[in-house]
C-alpha positions in Angstrom: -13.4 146.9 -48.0 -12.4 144.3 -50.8 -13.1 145.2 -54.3 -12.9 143.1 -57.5 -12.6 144.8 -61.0 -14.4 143.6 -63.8 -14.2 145.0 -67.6 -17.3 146.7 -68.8 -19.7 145.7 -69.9 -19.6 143.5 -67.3 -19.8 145.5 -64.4 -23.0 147.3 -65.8 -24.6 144.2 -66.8 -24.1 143.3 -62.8 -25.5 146.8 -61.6 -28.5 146.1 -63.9 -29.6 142.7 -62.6 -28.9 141.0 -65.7 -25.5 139.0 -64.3 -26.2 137.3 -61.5 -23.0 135.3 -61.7 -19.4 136.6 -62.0 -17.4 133.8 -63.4 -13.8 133.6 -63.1 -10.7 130.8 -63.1 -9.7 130.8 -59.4 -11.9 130.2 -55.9 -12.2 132.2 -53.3 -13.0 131.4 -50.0 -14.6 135.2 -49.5 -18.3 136.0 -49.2 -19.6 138.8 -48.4 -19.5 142.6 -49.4 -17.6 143.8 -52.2 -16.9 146.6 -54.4 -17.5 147.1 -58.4 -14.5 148.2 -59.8 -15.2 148.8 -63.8 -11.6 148.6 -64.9 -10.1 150.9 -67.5 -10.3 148.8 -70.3 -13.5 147.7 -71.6 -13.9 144.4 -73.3 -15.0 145.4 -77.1 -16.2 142.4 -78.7 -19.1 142.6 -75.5 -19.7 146.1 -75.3 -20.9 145.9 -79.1 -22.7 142.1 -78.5 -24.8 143.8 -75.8 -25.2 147.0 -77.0 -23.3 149.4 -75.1 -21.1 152.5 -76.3 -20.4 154.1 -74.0 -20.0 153.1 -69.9 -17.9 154.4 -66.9 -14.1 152.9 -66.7 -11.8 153.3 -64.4 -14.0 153.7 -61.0 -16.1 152.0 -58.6 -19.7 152.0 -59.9 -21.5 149.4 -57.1 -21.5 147.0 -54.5 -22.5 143.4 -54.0 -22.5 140.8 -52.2 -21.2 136.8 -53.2 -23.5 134.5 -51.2 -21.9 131.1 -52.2 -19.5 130.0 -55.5 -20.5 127.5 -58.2 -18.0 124.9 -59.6 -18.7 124.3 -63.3 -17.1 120.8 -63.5 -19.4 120.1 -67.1 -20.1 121.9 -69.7 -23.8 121.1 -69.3 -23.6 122.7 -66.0 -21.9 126.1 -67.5 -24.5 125.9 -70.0 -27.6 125.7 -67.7 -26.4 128.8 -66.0 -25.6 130.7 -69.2 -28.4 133.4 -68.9 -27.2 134.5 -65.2 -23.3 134.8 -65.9 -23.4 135.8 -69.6 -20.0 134.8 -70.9 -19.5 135.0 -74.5 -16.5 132.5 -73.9 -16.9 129.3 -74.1 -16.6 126.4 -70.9 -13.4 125.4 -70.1 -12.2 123.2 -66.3 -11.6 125.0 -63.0 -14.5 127.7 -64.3 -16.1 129.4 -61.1 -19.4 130.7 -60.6 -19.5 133.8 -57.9 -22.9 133.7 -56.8 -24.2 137.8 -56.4 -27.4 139.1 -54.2 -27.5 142.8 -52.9 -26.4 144.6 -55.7 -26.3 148.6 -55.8 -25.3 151.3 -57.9 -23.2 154.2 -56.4 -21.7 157.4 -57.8 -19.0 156.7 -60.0 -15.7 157.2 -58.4 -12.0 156.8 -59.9 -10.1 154.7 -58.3 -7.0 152.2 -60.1 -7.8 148.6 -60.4 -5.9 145.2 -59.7 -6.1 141.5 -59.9 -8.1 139.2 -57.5 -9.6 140.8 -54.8 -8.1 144.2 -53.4 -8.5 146.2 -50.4 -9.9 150.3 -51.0 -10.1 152.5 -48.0 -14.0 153.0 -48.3 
């Protein structure tokens, strides 16, 4: 099964409904089931903006699925969607919108990250 890792709090804010959009600088063609992999360094400057202290690294913490990808060729159009991807960065070109449905929380369990997509024997 693929899994993607994504610092914390960004994973959690996926597990609780509040991201609905994972944004990233490359496309994929994939859809489809996927792994949460909170990697095992968090991303500071957000844990503190969104209130978290403490949150699992280094594991798989959920699933989800990407229905469709976004293109955000304008800034209006990264703007519109600000309050389902939640980036604290600002829009820059080639920005791209995962779209997420299906989302569930599992057990933590450890397991080392990488870049882009990667297979885990699940």
């Amino acid at each position: 099964m693929k899994a993607l890792s994504l610092k914390q709090p960004w994973a959690e804010l996926i597990l609780q409904g509040k991201k609905t959009i994972e944004t990233r600088t490359w496309k994929t063609s994939f859809r489809g089931k996927f792994l949460i992999h909170a990697s095992k360094t968090p991303n500071k400057a957000a844990m503190a903006a969104f209130g978290f202290a403490d949150l699992p690294y280094g594991c798989i913490v959920g699933e989800a699925s990407i229905t469709d990808i976004k293109t955000y060729d304008t800034k209006t159009a990264w703007d519109e969607d600000a309050d389902r991807h939640l980036a604290l960065s600002e829009w820059t070109k080639k920005r791209y919108g995962y779209l997420l449905k299906d989302v569930k929380r599992i057990t933590p369990k450890p397991l080392k990250g990488k870049l882009n997509f990667f297979e885990v024997e699940w």
